[in-house]
FIZA-443989 format. One record per atom (N, C-alpha, C, O): residue number from 1; atom name; x, y, z. Coordinates in steps of 0.05 Angstrom, whole numbers, plus 5000, padded with zeros to 4 digits. Each point is the difference from the previous one (the first is absolute). Layout:
   num   atomo     xx     yy     zz
   NUM      CA      X      Y      Z
...
# end
This chain:
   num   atomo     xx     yy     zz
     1       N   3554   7951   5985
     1      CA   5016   4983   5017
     1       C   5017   4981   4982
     1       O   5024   4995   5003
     2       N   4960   4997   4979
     2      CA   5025   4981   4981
     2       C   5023   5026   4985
     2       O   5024   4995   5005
     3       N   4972   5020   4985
     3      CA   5012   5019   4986
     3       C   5025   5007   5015
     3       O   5020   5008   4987
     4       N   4980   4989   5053
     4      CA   5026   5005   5020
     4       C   5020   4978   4993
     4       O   5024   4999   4998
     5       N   4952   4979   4999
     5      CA   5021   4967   5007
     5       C   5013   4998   4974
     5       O   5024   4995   5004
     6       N   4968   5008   4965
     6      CA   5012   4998   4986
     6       C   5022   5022   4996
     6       O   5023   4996   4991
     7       N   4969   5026   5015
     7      CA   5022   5025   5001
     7       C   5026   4988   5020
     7       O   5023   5002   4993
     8       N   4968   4984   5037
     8      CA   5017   4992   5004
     8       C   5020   4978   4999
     8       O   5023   4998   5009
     9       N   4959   4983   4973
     9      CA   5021   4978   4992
     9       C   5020   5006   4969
     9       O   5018   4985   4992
    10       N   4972   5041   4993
    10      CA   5017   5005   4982
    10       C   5027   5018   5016
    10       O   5023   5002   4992
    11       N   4963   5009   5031
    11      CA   5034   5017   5016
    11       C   5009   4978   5009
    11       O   5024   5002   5001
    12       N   4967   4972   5009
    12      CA   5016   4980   5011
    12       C   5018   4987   4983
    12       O   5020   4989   5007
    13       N   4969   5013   4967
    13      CA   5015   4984   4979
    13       C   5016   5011   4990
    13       O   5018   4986   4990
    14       N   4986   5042   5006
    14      CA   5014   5025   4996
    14       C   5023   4995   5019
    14       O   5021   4991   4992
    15       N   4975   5014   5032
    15      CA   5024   4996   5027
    15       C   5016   4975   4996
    15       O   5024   4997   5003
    16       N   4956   4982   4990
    16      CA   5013   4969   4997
    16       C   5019   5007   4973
    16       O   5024   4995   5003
    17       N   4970   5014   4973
    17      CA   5016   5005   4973
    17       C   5021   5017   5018
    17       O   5019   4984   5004
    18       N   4985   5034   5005
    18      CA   5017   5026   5006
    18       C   5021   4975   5021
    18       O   5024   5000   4992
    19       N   4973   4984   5027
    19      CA   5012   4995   5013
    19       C   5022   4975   4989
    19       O   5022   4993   5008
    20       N   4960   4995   4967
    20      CA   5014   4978   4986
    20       C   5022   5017   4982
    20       O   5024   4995   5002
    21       N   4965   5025   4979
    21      CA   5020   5012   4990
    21       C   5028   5011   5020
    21       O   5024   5002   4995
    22       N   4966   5003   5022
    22      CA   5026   5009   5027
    22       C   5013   4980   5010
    22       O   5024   5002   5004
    23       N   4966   4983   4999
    23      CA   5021   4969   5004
    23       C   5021   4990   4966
    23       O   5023   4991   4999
    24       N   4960   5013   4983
    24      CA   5018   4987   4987
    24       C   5021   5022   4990
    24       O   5022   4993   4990
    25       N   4971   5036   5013
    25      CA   5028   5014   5002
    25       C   5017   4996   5024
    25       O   5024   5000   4998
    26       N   4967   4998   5018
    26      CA   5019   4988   5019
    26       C   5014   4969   4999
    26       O   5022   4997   5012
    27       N   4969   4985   4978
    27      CA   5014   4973   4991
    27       C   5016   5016   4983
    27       O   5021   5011   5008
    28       N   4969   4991   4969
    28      CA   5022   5009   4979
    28       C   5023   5020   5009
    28       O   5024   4997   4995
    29       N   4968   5022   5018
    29      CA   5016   5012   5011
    29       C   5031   4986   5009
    29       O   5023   5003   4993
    30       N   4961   4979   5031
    30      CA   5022   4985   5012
    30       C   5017   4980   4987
    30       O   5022   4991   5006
    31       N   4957   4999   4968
    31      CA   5012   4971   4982
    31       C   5027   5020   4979
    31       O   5014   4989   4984
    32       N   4987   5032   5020
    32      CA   5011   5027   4976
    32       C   5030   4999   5018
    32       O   5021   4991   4991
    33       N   4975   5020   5035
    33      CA   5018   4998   5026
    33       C   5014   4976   4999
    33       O   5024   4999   4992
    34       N   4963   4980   5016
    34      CA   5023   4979   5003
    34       C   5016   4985   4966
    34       O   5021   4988   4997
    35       N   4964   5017   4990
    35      CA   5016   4992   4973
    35       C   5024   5026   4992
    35       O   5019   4999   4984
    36       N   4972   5022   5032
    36      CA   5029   5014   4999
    36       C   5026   4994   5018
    36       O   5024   5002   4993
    37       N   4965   4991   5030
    37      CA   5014   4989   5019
    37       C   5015   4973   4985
    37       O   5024   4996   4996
    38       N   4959   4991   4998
    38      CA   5016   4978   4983
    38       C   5023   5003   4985
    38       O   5021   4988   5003
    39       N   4974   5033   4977
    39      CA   5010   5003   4980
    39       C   5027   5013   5004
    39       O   5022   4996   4989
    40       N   4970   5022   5033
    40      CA   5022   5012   5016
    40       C   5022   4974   5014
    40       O   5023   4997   4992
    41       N   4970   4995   5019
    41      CA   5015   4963   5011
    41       C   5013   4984   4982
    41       O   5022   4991   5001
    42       N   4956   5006   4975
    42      CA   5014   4978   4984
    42       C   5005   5008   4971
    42       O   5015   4985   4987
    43       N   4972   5039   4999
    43      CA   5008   5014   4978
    43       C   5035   4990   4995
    43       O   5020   4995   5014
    44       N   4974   5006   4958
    44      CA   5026   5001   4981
    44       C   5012   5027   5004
    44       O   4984   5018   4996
    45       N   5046   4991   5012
    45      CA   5003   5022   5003
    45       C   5008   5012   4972
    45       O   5002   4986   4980
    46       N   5004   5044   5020
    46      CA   5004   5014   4968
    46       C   5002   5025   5006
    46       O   4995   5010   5022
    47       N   5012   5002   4956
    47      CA   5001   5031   5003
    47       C   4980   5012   4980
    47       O   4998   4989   4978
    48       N   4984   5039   5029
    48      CA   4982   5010   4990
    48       C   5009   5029   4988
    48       O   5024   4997   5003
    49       N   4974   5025   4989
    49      CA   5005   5023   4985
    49       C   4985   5010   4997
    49       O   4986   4995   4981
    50       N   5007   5025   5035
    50      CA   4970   5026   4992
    50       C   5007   5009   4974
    50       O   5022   5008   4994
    51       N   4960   4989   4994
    51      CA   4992   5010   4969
    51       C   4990   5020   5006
    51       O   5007   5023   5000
    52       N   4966   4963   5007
    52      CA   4972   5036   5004
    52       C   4999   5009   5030
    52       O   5015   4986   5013
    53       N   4972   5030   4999
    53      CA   4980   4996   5025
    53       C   4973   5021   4999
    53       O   5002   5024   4997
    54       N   4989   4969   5004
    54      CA   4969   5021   4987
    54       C   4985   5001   5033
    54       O   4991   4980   5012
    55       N   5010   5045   4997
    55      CA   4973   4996   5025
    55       C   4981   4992   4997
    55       O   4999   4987   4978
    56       N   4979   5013   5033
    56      CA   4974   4983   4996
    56       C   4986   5027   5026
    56       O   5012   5015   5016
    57       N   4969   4981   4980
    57      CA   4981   5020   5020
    57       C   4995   4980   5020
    57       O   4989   5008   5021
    58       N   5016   4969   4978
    58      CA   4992   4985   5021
    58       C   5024   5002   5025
    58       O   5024   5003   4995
    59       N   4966   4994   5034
    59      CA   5014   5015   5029
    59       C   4999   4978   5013
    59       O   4976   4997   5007
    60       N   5042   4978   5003
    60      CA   5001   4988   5019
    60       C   5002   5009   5023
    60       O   5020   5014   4997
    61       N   4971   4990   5037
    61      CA   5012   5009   5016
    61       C   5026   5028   4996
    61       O   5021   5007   5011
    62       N   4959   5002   4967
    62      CA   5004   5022   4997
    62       C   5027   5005   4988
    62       O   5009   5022   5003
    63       N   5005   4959   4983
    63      CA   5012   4991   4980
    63       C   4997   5002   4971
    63       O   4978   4995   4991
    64       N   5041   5011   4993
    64      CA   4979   4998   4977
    64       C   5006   4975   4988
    64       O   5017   4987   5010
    65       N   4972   5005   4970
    65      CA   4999   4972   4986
    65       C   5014   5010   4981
    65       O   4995   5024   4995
    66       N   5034   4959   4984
    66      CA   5006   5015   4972
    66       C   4996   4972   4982
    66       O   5007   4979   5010
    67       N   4986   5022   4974
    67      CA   5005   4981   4975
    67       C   5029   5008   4981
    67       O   5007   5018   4986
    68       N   5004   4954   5023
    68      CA   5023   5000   4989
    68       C   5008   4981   4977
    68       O   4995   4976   5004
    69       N   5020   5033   4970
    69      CA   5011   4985   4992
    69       C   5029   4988   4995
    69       O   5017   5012   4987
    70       N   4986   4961   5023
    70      CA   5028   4977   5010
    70       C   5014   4999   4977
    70       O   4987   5003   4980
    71       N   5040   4992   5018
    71      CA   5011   4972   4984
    71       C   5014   4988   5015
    71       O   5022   5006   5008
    72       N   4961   4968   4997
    72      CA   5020   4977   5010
    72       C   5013   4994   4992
    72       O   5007   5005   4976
    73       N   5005   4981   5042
    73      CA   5028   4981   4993
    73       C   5011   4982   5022
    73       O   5011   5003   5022
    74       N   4979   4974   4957
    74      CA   5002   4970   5029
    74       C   5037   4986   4977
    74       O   5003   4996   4976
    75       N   5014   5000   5044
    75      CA   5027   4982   4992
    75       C   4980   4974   4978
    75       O   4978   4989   5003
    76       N   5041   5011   4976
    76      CA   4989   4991   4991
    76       C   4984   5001   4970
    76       O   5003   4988   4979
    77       N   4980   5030   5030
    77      CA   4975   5002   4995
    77       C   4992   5032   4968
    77       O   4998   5024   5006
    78       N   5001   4971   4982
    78      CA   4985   5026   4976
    78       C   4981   5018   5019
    78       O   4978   4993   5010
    79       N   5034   5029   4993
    79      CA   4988   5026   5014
    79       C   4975   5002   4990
    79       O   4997   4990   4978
    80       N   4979   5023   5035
    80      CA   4977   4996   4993
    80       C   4989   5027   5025
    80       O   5010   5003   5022
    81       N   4963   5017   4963
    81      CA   4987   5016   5022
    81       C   4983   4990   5012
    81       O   4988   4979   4997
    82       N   5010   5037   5019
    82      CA   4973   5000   5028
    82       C   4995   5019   5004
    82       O   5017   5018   5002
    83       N   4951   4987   5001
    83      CA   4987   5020   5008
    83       C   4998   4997   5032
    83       O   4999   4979   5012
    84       N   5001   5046   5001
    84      CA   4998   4992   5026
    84       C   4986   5028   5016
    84       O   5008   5023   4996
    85       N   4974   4970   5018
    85      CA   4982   5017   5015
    85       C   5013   4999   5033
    85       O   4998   4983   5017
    86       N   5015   5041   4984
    86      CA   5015   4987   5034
    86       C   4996   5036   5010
    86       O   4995   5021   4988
    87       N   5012   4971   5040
    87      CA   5010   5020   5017
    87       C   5027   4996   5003
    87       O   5010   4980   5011
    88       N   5005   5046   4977
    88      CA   5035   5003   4996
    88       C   5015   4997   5027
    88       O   5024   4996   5005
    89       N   4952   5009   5013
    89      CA   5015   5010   5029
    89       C   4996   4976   5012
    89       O   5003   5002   5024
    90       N   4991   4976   4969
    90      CA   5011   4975   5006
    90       C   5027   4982   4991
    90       O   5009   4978   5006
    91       N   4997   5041   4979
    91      CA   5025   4985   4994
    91       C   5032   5017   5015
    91       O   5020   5005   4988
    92       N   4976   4998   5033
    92      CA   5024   5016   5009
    92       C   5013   5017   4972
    92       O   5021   4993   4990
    93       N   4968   5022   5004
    93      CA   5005   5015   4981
    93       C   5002   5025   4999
    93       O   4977   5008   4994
    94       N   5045   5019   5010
    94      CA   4994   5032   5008
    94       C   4996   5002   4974
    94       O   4977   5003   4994
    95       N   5040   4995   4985
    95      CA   5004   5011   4975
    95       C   4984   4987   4980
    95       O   5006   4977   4999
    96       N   4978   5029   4985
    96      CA   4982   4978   4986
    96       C   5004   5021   4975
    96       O   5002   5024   5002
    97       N   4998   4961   4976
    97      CA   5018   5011   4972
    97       C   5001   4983   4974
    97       O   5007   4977   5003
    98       N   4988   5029   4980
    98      CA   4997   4980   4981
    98       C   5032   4989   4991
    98       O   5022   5012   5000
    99       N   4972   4970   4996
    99      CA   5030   4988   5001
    99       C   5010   4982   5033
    99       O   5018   4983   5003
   100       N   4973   5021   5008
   100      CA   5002   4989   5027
   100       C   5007   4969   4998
   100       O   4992   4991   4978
   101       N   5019   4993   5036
   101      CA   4993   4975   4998
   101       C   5001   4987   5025
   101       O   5011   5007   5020
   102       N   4977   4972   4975
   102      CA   4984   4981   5030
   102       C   5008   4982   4999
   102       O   5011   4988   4981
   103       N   4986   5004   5047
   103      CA   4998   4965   5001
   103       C   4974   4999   5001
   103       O   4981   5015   5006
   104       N   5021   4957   4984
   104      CA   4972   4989   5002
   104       C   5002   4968   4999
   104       O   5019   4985   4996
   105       N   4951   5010   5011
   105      CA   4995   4965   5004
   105       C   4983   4994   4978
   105       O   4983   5017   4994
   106       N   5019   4966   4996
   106      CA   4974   5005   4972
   106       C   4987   4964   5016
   106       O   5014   4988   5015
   107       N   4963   5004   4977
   107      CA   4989   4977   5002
   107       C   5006   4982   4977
   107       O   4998   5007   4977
   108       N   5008   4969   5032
   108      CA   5011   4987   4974
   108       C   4975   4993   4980
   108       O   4999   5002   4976
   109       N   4982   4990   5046
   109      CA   4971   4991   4978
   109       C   5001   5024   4979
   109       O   4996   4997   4976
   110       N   5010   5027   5035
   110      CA   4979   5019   4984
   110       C   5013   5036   4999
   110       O   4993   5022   5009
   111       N   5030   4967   4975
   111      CA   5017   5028   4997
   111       C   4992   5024   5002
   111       O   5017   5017   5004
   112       N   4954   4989   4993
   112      CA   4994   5025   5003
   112       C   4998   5009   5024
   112       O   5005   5024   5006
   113       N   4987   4955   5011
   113      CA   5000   5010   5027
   113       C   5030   4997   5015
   113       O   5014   4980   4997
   114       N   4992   5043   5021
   114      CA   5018   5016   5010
   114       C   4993   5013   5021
   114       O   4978   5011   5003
   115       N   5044   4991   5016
   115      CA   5009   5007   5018
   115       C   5030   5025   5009
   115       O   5023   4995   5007
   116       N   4967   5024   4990
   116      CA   5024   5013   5012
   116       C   5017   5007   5025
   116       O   4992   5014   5018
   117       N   5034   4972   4981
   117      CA   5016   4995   5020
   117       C   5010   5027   5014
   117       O   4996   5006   5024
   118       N   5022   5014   4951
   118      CA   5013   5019   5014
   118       C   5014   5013   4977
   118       O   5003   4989   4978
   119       N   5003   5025   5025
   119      CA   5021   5009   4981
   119       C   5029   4993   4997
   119       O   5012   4996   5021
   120       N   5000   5001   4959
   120      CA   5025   4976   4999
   120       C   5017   5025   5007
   120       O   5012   4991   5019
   121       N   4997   5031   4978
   121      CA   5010   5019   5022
   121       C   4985   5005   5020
   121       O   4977   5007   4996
   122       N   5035   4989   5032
   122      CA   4982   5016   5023
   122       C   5005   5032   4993
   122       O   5019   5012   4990
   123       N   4955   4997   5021
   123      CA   5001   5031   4989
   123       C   5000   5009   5032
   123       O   4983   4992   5016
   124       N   5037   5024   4989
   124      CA   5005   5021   5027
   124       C   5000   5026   5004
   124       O   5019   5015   5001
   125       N   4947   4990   5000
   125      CA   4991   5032   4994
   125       C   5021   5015   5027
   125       O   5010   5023   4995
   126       N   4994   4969   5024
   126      CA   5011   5023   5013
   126       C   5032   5004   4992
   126       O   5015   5015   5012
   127       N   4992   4969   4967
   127      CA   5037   5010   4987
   127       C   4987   5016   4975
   127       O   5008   5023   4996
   128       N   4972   4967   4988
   128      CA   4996   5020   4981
   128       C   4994   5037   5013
   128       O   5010   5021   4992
   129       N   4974   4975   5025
   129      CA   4997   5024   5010
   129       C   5026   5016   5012
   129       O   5007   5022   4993
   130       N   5003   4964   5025
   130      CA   5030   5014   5002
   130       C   5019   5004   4988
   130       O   5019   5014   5008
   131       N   4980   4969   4966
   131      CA   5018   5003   4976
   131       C   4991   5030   4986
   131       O   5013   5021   4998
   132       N   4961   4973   4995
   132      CA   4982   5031   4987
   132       C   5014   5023   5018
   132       O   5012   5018   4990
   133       N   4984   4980   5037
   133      CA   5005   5026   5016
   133       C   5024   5004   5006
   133       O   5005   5021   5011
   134       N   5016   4963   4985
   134      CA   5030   5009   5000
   134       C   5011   5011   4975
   134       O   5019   5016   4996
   135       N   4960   4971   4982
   135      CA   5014   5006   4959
   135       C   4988   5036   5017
   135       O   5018   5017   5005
   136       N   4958   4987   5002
   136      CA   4985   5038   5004
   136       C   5024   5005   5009
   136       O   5011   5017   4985
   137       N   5010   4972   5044
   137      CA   5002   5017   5014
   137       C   5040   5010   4978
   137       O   5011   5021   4997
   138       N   4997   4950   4996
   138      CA   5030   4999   4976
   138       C   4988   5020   4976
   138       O   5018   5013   4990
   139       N   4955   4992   4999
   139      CA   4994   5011   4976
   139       C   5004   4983   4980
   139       O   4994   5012   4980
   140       N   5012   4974   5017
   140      CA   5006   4967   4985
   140       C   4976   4993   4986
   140       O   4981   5013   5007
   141       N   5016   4969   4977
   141      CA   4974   4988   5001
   141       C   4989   4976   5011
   141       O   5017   4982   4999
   142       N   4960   5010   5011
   142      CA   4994   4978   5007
   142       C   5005   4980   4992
   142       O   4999   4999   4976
   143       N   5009   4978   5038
   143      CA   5005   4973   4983
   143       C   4967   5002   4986
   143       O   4981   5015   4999
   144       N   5030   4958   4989
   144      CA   4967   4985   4985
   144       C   4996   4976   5011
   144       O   5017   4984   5007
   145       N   4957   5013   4996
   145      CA   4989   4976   5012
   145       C   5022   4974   4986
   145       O   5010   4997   4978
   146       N   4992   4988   5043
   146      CA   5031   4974   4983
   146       C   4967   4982   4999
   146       O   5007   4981   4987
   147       N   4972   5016   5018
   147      CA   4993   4985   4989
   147       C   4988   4999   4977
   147       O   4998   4980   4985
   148       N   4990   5051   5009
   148      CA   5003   4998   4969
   148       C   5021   5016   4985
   148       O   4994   5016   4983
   149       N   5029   4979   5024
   149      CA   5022   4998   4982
   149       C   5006   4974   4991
   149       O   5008   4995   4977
   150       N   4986   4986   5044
   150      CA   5005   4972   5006
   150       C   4987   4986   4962
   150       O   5008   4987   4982
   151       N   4970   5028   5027
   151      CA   4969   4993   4977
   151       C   5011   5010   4975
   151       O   5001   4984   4981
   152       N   5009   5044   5017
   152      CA   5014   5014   4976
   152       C   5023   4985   4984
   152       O   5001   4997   4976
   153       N   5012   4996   5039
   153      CA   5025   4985   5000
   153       C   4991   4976   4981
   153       O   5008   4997   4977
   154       N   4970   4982   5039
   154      CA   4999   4987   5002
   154       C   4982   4990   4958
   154       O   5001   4982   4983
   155       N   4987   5039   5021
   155      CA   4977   4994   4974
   155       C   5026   5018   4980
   155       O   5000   4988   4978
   156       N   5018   5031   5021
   156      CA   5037   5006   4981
   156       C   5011   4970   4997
   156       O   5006   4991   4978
   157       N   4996   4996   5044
   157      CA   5003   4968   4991
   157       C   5004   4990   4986
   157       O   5020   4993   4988
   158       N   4942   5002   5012
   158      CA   4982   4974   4987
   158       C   5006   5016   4972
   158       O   5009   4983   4983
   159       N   4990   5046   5004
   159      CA   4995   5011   4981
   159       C   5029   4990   4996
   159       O   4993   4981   4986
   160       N   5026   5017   5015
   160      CA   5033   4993   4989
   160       C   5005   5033   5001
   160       O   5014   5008   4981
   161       N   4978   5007   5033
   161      CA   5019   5032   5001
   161       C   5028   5004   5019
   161       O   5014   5020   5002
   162       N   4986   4952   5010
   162      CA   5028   5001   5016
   162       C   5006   4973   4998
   162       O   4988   4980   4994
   163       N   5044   5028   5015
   163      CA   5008   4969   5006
   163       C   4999   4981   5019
   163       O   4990   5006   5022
   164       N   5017   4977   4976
   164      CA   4997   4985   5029
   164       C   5016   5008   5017
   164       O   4994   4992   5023
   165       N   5028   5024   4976
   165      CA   5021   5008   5018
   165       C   4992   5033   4999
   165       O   5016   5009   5015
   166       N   4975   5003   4979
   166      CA   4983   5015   5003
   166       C   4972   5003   5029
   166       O   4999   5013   5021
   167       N   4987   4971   4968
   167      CA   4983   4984   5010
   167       C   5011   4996   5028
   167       O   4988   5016   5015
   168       N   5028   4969   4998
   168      CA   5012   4992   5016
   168       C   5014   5020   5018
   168       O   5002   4996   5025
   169       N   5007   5023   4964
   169      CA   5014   5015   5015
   169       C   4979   5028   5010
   169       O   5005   5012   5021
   170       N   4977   4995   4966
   170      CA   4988   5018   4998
   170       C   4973   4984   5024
   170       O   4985   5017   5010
   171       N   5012   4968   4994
   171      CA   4984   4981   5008
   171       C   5014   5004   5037
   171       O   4986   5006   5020
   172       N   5044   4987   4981
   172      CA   5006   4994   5020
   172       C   5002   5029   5007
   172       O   5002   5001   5024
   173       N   4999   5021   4966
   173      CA   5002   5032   5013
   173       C   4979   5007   5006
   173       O   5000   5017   5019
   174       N   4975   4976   4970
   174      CA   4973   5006   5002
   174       C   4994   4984   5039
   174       O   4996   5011   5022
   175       N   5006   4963   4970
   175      CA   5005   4986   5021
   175       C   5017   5007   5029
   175       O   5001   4989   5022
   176       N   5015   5035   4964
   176      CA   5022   5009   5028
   176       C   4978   5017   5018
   176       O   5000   5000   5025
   177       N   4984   5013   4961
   177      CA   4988   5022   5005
   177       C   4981   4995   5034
   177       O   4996   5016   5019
   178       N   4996   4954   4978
   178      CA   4977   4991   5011
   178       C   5007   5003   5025
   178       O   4985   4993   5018
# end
């Protein structure tokens, strides 16, 4: 008879551990949520630049998770990376590509943490697709994504491989495309 009661006060204490650990993923959870929401609100705005994006085996709602690596860039400010563990398909994003670049909100306390806004081109999968299927039907070739031409362009730049009038004009044709 003692051997039930102690068996049962170690499953009680077991259930009591299991239910405390479940609450404080759930605080944290939510304390994770609203400091993005914040950050999202009152974040420093900037622009970001896919460097890497690596999948991860991990599946949000059946999502996948990618680890990515940033270079920011707050006005102002010496560009600096971020690692970032996100779901892509939150960022109104069809085309996801290295070289890409974002808006983003960064937190002022604490630069690493970030927020992604959107992509600083809106991307409009149903012109790319009808663009693709008119280049099949002309025999032409497809345009190229203008947003990473945008990115191509954009890192010929920074390297000094064009000029600023270069730069500029090639920028505004890319831009006609949209």
């Amino acid at each position: 008879m003692r051997t039930e009661g102690v068996l049962l006060a170690v499953l009680m204490g077991l259930w009591g551990l299991i239910l405390i650990m479940a609450g404080v993923l759930v605080v944290r959870a939510l304390t994770r949520a609203s400091r993005r929401g914040e950050v999202r609100k009152n974040g420093l705005p900037g622009e970001a630049t896919v460097l890497e994006c690596t999948p991860t085996r991990m599946f949000i709602n059946h999502r996948q998770v990618v680890d990515f690596l940033l270079d920011v860039q707050l006005p102002g400010r010496t560009p600096y990376q971020v690692r970032l563990k996100s779901r892509w398909h939150d960022w109104n994003v069809r085309v996801l590509d290295v070289g890409l670049r974002l808006n983003v909100k960064v937190d002022p306390d604490d630069p690493q943490t970030l927020v992604v806004v959107g992509p600083v081109v809106a991307q409009d999968l149903g012109r790319f697709l009808l663009q693709g299927m008119e280049a099949m039907v002309s025999g032409q070739p497809a345009p190229r994504d203008p947003v990473k031409a945008l990115a191509d362009l954009q890192r010929m730049a920074d390297a000094g491989l064009v000029t600023d009038e270069e730069y500029a004009r090639k920028k505004a044709e890319i831009l006609g495309r949209l």
